[in-house]
C-alpha positions in Angstrom: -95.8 -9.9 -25.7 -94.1 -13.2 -23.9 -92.5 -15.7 -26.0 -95.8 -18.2 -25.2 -98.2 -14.9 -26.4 -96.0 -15.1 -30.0 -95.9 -18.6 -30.6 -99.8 -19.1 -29.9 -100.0 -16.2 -32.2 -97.7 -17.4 -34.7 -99.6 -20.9 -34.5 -103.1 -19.4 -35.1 -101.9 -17.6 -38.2 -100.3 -20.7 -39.5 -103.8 -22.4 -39.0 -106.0 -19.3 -40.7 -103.2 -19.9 -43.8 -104.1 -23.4 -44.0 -108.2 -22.5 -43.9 -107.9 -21.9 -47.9 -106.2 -25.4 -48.6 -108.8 -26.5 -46.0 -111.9 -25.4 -47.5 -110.4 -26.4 -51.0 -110.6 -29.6 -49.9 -113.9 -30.1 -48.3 -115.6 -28.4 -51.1 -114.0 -31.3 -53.5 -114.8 -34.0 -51.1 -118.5 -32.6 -51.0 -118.5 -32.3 -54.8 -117.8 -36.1 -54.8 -120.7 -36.7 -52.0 -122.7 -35.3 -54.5 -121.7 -36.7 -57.7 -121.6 -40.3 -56.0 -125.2 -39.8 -54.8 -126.7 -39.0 -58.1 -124.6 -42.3 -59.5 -127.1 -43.8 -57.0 -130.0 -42.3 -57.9 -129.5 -42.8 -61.6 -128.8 -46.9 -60.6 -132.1 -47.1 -58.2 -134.0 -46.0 -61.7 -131.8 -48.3 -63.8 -132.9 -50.7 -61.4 -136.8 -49.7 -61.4 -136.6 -50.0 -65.3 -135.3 -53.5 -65.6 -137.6 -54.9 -62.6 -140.6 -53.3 -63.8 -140.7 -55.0 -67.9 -139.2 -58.5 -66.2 -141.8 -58.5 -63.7 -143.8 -57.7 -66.7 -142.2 -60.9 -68.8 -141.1 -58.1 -71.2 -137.8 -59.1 -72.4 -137.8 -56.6 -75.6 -137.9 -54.2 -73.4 -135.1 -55.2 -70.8 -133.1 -56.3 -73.5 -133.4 -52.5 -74.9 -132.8 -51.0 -71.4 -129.6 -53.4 -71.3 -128.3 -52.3 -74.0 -128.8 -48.8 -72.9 -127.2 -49.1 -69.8 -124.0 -50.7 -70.9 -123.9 -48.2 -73.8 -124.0 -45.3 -71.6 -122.3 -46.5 -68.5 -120.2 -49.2 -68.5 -117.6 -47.1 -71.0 -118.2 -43.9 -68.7 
């Protein structure tokens, strides 16, 4: 094998020892992806909640939902 022939080799094993670190990573970025998405699907129906009883003139109501929202996400 040529000196060229080794170092290509040498250079793909480096890159199949980096694939672990590699995938590692992506699966923690997608685990992320995911956890921001349902942060947004949980705000959409915060949202839905509090437009629904206003539009509704029920302010019991939005000020219960309110209070549940800050309780349960504004320490988080």
């Amino acid at each position: 094998m040529s000196n060229q022939a080794a170092r290509k080799n040498t250079r793909g094993l480096r890159g199949l020892a980096s694939l672990p670190n590699r995938i590692r990573d992506l699966e923690a970025g997608l685990l992320e992806n995911r956890q921001l998405n349902r942060r947004i699907a949980e705000l959409t129906d915060i949202v839905t909640e509090l437009l629904i009883p206003i539009a509704d003139r029920d302010d019991a109501k939005v000020q219960e939902l309110l209070a549940h929202y800050r309780a349960t996400t504004l320490g988080s």
